[in-house]
FIPA-220067 format. One record per residue (C-alpha): residue in three letters; chain; x negated, z, y. Coordinates in pm, 1 decimal. Each point is the difference from the previous one (the first is absolute). Example, Ala and Ser with C-alpha at 12.3 -4.5 7.8 and 13.67 -1.06 7.14 Angstrom:
2
+-----+---+----------+----------+----------+
!   r ! c !       px !       pz !       py !
+-----+---+----------+----------+----------+
! ALA ! A !  -1230.0 !    780.0 !   -450.0 !
! SER ! A !   -137.0 !    -66.0 !    344.0 !
+-----+---+----------+----------+----------+
END
This chain:
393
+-----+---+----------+----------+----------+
!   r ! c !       px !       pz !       py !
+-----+---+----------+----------+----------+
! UNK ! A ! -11210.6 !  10413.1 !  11021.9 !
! UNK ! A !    -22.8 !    100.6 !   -360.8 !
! UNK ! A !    158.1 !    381.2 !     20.5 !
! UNK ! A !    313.7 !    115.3 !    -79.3 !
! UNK ! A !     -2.4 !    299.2 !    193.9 !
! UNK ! A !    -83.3 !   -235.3 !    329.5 !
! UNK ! A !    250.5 !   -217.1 !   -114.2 !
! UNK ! A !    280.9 !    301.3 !    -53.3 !
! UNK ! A !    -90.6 !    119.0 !    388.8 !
! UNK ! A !      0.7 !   -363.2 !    101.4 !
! UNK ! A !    380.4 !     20.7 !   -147.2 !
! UNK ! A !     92.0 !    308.6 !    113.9 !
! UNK ! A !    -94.1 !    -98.8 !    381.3 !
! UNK ! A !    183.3 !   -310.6 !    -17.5 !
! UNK ! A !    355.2 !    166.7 !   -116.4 !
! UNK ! A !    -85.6 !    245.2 !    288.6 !
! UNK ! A !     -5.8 !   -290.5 !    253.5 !
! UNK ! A !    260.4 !   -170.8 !   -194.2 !
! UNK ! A !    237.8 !    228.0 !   -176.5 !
! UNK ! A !    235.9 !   -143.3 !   -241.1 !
! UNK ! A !    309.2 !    133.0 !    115.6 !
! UNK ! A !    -50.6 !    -86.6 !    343.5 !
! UNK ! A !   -172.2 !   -347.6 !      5.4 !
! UNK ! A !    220.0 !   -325.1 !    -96.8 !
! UNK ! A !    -89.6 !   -125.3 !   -320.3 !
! UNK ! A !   -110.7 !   -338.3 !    139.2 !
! UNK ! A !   -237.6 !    157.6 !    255.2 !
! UNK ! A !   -111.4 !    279.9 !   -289.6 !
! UNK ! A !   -126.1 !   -287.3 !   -199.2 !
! UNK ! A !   -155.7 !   -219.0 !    243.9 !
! UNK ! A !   -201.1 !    322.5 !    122.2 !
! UNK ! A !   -110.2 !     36.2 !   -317.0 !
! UNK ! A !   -112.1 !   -353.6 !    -78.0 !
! UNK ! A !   -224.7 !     53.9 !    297.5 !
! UNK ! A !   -132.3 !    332.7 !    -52.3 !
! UNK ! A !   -155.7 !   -119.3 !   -336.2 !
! UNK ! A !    219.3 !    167.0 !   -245.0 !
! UNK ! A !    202.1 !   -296.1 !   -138.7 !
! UNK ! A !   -181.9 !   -116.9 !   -253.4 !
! UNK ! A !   -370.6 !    197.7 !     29.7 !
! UNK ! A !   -249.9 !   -219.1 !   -179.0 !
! UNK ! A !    118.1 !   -305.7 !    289.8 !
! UNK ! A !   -267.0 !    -23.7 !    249.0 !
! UNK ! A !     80.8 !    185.2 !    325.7 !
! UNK ! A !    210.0 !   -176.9 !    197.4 !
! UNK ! A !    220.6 !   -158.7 !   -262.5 !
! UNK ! A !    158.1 !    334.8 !    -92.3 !
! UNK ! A !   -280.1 !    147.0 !   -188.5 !
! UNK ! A !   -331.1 !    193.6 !     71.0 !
! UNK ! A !   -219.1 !   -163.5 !   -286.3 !
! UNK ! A !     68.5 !    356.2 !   -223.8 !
! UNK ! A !      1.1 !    -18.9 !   -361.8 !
! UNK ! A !    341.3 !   -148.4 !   -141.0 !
! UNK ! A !     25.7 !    329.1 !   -184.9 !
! UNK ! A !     45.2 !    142.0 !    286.2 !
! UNK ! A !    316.5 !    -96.5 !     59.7 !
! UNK ! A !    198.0 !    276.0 !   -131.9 !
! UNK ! A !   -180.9 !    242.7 !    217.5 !
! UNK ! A !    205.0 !   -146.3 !    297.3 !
! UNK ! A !    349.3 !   -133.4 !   -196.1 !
! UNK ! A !     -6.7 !    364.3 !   -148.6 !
! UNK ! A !    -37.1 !    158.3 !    357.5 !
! UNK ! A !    283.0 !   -229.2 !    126.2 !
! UNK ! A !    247.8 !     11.4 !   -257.2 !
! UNK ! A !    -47.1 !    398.7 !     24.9 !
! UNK ! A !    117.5 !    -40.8 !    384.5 !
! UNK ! A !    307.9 !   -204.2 !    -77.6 !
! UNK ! A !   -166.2 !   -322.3 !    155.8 !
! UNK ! A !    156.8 !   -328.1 !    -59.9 !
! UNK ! A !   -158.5 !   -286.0 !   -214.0 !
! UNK ! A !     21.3 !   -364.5 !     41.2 !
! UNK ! A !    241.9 !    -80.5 !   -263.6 !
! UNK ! A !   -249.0 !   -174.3 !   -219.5 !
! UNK ! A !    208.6 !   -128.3 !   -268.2 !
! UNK ! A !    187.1 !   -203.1 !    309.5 !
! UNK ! A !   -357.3 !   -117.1 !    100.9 !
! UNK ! A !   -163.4 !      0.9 !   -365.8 !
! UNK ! A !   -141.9 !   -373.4 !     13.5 !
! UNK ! A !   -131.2 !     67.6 !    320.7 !
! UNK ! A !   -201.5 !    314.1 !    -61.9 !
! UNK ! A !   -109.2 !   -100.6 !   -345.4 !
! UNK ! A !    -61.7 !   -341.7 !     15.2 !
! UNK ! A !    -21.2 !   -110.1 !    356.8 !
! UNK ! A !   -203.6 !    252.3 !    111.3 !
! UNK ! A !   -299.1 !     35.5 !   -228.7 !
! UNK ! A !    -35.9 !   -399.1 !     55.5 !
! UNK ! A !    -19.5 !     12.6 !    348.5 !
! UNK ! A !   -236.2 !    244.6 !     25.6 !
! UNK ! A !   -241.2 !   -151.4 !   -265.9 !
! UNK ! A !     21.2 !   -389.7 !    157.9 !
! UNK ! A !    213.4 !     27.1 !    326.7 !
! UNK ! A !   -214.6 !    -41.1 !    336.5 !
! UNK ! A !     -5.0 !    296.4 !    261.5 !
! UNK ! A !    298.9 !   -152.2 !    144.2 !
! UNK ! A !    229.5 !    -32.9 !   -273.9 !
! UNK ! A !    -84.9 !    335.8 !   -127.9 !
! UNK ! A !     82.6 !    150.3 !    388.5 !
! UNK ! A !    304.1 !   -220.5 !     -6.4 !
! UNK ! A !    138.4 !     38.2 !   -330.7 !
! UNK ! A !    -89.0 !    380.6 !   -135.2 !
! UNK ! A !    212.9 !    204.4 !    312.6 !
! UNK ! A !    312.7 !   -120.6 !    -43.8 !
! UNK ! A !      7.2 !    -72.0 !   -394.1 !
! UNK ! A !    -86.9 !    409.4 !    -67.7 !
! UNK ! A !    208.2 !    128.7 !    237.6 !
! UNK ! A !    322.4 !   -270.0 !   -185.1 !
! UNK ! A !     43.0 !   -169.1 !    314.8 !
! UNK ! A !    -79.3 !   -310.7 !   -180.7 !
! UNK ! A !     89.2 !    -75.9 !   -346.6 !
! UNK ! A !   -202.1 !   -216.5 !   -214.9 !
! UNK ! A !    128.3 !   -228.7 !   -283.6 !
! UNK ! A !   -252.2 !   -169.3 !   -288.6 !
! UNK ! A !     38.3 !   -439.8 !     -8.1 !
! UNK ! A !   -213.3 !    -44.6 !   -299.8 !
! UNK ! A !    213.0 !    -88.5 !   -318.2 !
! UNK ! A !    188.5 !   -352.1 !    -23.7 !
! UNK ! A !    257.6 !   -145.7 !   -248.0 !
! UNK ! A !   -343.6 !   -196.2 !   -188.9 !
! UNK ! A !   -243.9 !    252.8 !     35.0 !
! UNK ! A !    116.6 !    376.4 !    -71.3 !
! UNK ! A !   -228.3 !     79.4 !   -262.4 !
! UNK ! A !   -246.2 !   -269.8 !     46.5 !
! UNK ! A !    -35.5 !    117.5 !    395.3 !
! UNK ! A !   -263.3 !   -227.3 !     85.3 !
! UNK ! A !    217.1 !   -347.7 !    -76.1 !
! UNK ! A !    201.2 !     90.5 !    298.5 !
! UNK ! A !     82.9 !   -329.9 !    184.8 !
! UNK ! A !    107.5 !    114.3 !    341.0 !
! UNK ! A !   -191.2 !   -186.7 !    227.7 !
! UNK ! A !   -165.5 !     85.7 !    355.3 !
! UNK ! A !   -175.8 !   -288.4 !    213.3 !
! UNK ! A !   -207.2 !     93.5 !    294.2 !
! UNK ! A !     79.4 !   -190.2 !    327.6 !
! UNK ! A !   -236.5 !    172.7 !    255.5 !
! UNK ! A !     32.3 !    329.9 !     61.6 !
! UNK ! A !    288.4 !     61.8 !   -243.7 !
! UNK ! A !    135.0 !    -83.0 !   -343.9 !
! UNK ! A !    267.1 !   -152.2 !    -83.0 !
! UNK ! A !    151.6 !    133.4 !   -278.8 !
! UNK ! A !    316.0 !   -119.4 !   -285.6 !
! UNK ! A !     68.7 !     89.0 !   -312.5 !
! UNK ! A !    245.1 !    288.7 !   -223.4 !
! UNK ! A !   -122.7 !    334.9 !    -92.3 !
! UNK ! A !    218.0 !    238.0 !   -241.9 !
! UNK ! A !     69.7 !    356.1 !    -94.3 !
! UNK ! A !    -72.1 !    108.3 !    345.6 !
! UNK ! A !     97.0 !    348.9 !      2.3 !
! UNK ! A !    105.8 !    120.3 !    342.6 !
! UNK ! A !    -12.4 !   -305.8 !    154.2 !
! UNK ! A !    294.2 !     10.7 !    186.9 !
! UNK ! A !   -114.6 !    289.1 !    203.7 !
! UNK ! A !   -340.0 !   -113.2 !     59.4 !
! UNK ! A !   -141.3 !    -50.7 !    341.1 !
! UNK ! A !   -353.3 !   -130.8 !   -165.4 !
! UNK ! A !   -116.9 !   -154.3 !   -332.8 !
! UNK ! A !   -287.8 !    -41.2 !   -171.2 !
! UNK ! A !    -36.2 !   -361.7 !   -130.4 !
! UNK ! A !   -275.1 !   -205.5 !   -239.2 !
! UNK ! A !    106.0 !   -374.5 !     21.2 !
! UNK ! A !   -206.2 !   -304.6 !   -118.4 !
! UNK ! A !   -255.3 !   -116.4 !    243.7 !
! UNK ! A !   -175.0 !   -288.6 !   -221.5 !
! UNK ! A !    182.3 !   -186.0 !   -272.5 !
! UNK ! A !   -311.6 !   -147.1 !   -106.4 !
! UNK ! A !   -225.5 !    313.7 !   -138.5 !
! UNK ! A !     96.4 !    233.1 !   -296.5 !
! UNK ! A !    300.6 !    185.9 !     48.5 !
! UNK ! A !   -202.5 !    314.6 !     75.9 !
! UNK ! A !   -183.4 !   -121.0 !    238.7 !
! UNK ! A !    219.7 !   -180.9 !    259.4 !
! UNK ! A !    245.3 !    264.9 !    104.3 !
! UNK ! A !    -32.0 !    189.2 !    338.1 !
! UNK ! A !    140.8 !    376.2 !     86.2 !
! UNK ! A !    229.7 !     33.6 !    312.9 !
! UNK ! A !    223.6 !    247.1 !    207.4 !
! UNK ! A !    318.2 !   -239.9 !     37.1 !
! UNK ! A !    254.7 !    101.7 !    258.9 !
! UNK ! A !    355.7 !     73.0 !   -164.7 !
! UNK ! A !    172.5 !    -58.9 !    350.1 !
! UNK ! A !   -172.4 !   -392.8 !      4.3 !
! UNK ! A !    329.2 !   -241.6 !     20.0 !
! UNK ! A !   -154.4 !   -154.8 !   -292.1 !
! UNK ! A !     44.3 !    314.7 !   -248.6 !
! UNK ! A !    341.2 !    -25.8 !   -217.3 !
! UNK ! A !     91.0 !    322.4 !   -208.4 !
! UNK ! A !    229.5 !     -0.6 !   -252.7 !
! UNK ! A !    129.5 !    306.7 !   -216.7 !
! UNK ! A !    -56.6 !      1.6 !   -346.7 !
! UNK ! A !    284.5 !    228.7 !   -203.1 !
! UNK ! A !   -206.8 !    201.7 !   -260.9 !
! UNK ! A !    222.5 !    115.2 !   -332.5 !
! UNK ! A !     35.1 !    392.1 !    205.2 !
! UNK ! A !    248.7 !   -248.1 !    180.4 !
! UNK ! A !   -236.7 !     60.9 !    348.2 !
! UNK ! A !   -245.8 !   -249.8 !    164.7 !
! UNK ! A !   -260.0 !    152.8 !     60.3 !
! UNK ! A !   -239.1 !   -318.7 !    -66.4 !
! UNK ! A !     24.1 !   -313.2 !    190.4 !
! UNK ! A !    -89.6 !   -380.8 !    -21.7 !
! UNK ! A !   -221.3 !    -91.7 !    303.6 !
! UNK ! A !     15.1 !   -393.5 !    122.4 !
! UNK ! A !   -303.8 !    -39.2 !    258.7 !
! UNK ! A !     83.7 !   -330.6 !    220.7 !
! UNK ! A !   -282.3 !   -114.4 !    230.0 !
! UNK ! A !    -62.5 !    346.1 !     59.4 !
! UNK ! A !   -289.2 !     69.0 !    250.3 !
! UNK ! A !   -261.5 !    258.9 !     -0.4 !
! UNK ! A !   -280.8 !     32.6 !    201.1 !
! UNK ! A !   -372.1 !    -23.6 !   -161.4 !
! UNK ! A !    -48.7 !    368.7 !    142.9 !
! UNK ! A !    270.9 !     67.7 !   -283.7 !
! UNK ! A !   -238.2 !   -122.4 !   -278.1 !
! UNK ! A !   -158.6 !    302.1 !   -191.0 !
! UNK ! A !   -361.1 !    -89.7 !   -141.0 !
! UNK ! A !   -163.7 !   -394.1 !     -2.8 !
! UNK ! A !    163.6 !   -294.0 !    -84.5 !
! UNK ! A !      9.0 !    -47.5 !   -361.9 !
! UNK ! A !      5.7 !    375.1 !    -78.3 !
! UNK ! A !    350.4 !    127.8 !    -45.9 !
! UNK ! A !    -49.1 !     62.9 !   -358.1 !
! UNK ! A !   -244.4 !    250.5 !     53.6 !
! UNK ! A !    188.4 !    126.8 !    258.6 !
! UNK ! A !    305.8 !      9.8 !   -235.6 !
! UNK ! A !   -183.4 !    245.3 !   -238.7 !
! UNK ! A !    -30.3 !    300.9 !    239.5 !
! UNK ! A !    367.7 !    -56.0 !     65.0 !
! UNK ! A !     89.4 !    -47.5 !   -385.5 !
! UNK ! A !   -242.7 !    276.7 !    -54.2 !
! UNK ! A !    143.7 !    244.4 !    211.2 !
! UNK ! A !    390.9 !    -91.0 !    -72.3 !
! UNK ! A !    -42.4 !    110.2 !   -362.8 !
! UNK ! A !   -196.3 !    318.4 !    101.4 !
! UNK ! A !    322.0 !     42.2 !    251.2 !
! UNK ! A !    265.8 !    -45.4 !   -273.1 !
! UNK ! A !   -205.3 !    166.9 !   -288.3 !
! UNK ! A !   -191.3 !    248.9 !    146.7 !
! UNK ! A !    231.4 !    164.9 !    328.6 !
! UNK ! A !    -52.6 !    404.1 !    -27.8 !
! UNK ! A !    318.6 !    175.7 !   -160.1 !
! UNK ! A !     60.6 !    369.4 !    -75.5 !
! UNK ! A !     18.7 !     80.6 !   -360.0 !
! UNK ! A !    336.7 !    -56.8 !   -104.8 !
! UNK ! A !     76.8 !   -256.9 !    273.3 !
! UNK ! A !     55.2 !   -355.9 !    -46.6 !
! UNK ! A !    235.5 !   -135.0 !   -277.9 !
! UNK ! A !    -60.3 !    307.4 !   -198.8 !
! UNK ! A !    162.8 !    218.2 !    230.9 !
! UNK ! A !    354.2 !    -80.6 !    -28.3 !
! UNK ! A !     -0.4 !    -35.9 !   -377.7 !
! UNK ! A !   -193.8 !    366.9 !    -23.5 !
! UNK ! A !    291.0 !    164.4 !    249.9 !
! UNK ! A !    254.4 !   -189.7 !   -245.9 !
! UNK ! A !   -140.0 !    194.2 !   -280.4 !
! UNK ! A !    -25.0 !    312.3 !    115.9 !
! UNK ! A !    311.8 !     23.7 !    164.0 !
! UNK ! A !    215.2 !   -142.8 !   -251.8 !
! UNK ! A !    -64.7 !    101.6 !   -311.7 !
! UNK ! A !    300.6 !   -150.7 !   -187.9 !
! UNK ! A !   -203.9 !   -315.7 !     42.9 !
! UNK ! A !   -287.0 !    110.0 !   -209.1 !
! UNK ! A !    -77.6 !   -143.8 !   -322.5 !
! UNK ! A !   -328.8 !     92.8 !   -231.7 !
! UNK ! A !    -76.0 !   -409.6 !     -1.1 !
! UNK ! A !     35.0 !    -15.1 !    393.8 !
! UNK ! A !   -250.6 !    290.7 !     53.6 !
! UNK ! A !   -254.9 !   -104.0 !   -209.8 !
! UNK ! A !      1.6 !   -347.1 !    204.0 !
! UNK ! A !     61.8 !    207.3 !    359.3 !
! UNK ! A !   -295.2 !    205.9 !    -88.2 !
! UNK ! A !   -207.7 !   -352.6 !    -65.2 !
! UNK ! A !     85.5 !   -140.3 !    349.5 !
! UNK ! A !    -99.3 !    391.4 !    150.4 !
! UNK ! A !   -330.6 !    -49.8 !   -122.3 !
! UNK ! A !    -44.5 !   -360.9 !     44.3 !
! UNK ! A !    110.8 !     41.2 !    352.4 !
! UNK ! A !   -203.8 !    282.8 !     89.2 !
! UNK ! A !   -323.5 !   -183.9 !   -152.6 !
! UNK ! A !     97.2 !   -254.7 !    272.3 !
! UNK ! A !     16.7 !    200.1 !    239.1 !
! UNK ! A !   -333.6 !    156.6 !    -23.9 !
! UNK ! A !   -145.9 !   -330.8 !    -87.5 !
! UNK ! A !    102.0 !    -89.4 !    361.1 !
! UNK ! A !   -104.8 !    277.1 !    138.9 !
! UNK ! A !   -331.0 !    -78.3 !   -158.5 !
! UNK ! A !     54.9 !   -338.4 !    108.2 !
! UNK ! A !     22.7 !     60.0 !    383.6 !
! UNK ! A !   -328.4 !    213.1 !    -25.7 !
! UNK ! A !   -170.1 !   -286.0 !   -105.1 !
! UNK ! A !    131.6 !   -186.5 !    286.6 !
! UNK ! A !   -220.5 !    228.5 !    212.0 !
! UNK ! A !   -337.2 !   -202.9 !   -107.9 !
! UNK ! A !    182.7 !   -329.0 !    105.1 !
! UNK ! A !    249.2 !   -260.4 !    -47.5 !
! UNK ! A !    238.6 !     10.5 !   -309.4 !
! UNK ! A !    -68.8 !   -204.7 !   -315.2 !
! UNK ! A !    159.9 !   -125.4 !   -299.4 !
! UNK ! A !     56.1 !    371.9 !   -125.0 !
! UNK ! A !    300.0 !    -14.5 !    226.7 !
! UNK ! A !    148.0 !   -310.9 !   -193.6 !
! UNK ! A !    -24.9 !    275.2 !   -306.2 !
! UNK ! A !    220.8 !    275.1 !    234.4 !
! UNK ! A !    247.1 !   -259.3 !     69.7 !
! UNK ! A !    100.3 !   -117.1 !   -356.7 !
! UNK ! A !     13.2 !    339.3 !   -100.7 !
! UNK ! A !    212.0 !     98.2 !    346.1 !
! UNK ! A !    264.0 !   -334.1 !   -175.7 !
! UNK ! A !    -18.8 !    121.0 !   -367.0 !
! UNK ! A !     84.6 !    353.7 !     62.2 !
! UNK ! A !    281.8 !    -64.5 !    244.6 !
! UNK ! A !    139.3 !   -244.0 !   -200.7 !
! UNK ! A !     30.0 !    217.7 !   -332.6 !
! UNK ! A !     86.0 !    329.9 !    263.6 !
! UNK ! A !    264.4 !   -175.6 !    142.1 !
! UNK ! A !    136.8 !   -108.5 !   -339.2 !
! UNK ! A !     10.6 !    385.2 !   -122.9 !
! UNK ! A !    177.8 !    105.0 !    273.3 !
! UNK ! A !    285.3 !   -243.0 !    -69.0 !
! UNK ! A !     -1.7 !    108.9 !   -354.1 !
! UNK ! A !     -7.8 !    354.1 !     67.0 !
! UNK ! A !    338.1 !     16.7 !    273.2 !
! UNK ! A !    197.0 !   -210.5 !   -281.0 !
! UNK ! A !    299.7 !   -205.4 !    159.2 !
! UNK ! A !   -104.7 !    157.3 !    367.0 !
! UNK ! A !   -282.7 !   -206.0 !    -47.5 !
! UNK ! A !    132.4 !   -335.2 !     -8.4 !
! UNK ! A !    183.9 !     94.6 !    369.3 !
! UNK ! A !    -92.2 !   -164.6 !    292.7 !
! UNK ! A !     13.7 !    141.0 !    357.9 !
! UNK ! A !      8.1 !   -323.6 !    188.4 !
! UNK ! A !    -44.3 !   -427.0 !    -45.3 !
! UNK ! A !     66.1 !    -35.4 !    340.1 !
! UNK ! A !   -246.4 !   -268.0 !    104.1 !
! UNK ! A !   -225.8 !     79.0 !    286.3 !
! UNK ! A !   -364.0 !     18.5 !    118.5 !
! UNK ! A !   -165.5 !    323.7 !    -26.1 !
! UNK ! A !   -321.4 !     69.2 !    231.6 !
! UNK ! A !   -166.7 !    191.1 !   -331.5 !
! UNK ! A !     71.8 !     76.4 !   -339.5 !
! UNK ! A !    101.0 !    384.6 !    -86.3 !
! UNK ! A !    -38.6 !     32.8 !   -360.4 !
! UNK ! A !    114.6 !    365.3 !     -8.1 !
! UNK ! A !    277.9 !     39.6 !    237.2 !
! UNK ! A !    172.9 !   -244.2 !   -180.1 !
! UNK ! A !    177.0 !     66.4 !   -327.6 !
! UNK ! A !   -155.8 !   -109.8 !   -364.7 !
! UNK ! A !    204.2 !   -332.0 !    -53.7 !
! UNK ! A !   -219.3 !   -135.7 !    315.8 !
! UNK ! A !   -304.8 !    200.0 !    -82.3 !
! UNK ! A !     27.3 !   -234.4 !   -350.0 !
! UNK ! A !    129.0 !   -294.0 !    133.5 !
! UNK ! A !   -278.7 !     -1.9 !    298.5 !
! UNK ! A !   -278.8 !    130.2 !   -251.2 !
! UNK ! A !     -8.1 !   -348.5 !   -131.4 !
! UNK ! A !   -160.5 !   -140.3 !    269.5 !
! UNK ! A !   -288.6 !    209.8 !     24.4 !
! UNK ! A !   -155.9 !   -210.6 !   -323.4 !
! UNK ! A !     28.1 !   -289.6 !    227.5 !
! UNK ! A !    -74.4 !     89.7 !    348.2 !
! UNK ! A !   -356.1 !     77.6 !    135.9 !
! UNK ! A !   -147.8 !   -242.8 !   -289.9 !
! UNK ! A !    187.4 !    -17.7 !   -343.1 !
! UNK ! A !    -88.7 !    172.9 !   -277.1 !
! UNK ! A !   -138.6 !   -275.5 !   -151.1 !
! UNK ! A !   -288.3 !    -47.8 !    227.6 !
! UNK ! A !    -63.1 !    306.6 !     74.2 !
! UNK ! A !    -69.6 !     27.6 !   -424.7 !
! UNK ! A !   -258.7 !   -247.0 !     47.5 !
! UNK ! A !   -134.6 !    147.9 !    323.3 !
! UNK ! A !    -53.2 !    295.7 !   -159.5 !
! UNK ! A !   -148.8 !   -181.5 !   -313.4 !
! UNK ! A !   -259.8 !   -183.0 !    211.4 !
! UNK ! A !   -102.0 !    179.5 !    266.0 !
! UNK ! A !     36.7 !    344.6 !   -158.6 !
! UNK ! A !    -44.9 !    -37.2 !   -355.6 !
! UNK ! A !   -225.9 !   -277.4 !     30.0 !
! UNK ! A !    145.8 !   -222.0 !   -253.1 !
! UNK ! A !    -31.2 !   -372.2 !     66.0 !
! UNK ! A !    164.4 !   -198.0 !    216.8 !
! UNK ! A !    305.0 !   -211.9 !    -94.5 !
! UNK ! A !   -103.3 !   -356.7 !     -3.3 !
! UNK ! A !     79.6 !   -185.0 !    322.4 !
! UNK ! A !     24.4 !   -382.6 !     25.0 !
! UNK ! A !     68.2 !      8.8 !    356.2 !
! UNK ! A !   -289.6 !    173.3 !    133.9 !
! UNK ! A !   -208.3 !   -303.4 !    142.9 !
! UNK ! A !    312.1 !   -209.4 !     67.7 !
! UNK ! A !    134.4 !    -98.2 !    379.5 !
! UNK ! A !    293.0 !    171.8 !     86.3 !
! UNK ! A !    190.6 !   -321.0 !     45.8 !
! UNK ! A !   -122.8 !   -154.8 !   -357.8 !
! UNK ! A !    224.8 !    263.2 !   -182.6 !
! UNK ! A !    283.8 !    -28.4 !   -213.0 !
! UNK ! A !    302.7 !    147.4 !    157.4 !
+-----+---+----------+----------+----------+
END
């Protein structure tokens, strides 16, 4: 399955046996998890048909032309661009059967429980704990800066496994069950007044070994495909020219001119270019992705993604004067996904500022980029060969 014209009649059939207009969206999208046109470079079976991932925009293209629905992936962002590519690189036959289905199709929505309050930057000095007792783990501990949480039927979860080996090497990746009696979210009110990150308190939760992804011991590596292919997610989704955060400043500018000033142009023409390089770096980016799993390029897409919508987001305040410094709504509540552009530019600033922090800081991804791109050396690390539980904290 490597043609485009077999994969455009492939899509054609199935909008004949399912047409858009006539087929409930639930049942449209479920049919076409199993007919293979999901995600195409899956195996068959798990909503793909083992096609090229460039591929892919033979069939969205098709689909979008016929009015079909999506799956609302900002709503079920973690799960597609995190959860998934980790399952299907270390999951078992059953968990990728189990899990896949219903986390395309959004009837299951999947949170991230890495970060903690003492080990946000420094992931790997997490503390949350998970003992085995038999079959299961039990599992206590506080995880952070979980976005989505509070909608999440699933969660995947590295806790510490053995205290007494280097911090790298004694944490274990699970699936963790946000309905377990055990699991305690708590809204965390962000400075756009909303919540749409949580505090997570895990109390003897319970989960199965079947839930553990990859050996004992392992979660780190593990942890990079996720890490890996969250910044490729953030950095590197596929925009239209013009869209993103540079789309509401550009329409600003070119339908009010009374706001123009020589100074702002020569900066909005900056951010243009700057955000149409990024663009086609992505592009570029996802094309790669075809000859395998993501690297540390995307760590490079995603601190250009903060930097740009950071200073875009700044502009457009400048540029609508006083109208700028209004804001629509501080009414606190708990979104299911963030909507930078149907929102107006005091949130598009205020939320911007999180995008230097979320998905790895800005900081590390500098020296991620420095090491394993540039090749500079490493940062010295007095930690490496230390146990876990022979750390200052």
């Amino acid at each position: 399955m490597t043609d485009g014209a077999e994969l455009r009649r492939r899509a054609q059939e199935f909008l004949a046996a399912y047409p858009p207009d006539g087929t409930e969206r639930a049942e449209f999208l479920k049919a076409r998890f199993d007919a293979g046109l999901a995600w195409v470079h899956y195996p068959e079976g798990l909503g793909g048909l083992g096609a090229p991932r460039s591929l892919q925009a033979v069939v969205d293209a098709e689909l979008e032309a016929a009015g079909a629905p999506d799956n609302d992936p900002r709503r079920i962002g973690i799960g597609l661009g995190m959860a998934a590519p980790t399952i299907l690189r270390f999951g078992t036959e059953e968990q990728k059967r189990s899990f896949l289905r219903p986390l395309w199709v959004g009837d299951e929505v999947w949170c991230q429980l890495f970060s903690e309050p003492g080990a946000g930057s420094d992931l790997a000095a997490l503390g949350t704990r998970a003992v085995r007792d038999g079959d299961t783990w039990v599992v206590n501990g506080q995880k952070v800066w979980t976005s989505g949480a509070h909608a999440a039927r699933w969660a995947i979860l590295i806790a510490r496994t053995d205290p007494e080996v280097p911090k790298h090497r004694g944490i274990t990746y699970f699936v963790c069950d946000m309905t377990d009696p055990g699991v305690e979210v708590r809204p965390l009110r962000q400075i756009t007044g909303e919540a749409e990150f949580n505090e997570v308190f895990l109390t003897d939760v319970t989960i199965p070994d079947a839930h553990r992804l990859g050996e004992i011991g392992d979660g780190w590596k593990v942890a990079q495909t996720t890490l890996m292919n969250e910044r490729v997610s953030i950095g590197g989704a596929r925009i239209p020219r013009e869209g993103g955060m540079i789309g509401p400043v550009v329409e600003a500018w070119r339908e009010r001119p009374e706001l123009r000033t020589h100074d702002l142009h020569q900066r909005l023409l900056k951010l243009w270019v700057e955000a149409e390089v990024a663009r086609l770096t992505g592009e570029r980016l996802r094309q790669q992705l075809v000859a395998g799993q993501p690297g540390p390029e995307g760590s490079g897409m995603k601190l250009g993604f903060a930097r740009l919508n950071q200073e875009i987001s700044g502009l457009e305040v400048e540029l609508l004067g006083e109208e700028g410094l209004l804001y629509e709504d501080w009414t606190m509540r708990r979104p299911e996904k963030v909507d930078f552009v149907g929102r107006d530019a005091g949130y598009r600033y205020l939320r911007a500022k999180g995008n230097s922090i979320e998905g790895g800081t800005s900081e590390v991804l500098l020296n991620i980029v420095a090491e394993r791109v540039l090749g500079l050396p490493s940062e010295p690390r007095t930690d490496k060969d230390v146990a876990w539980k022979d750390l200052a904290r």
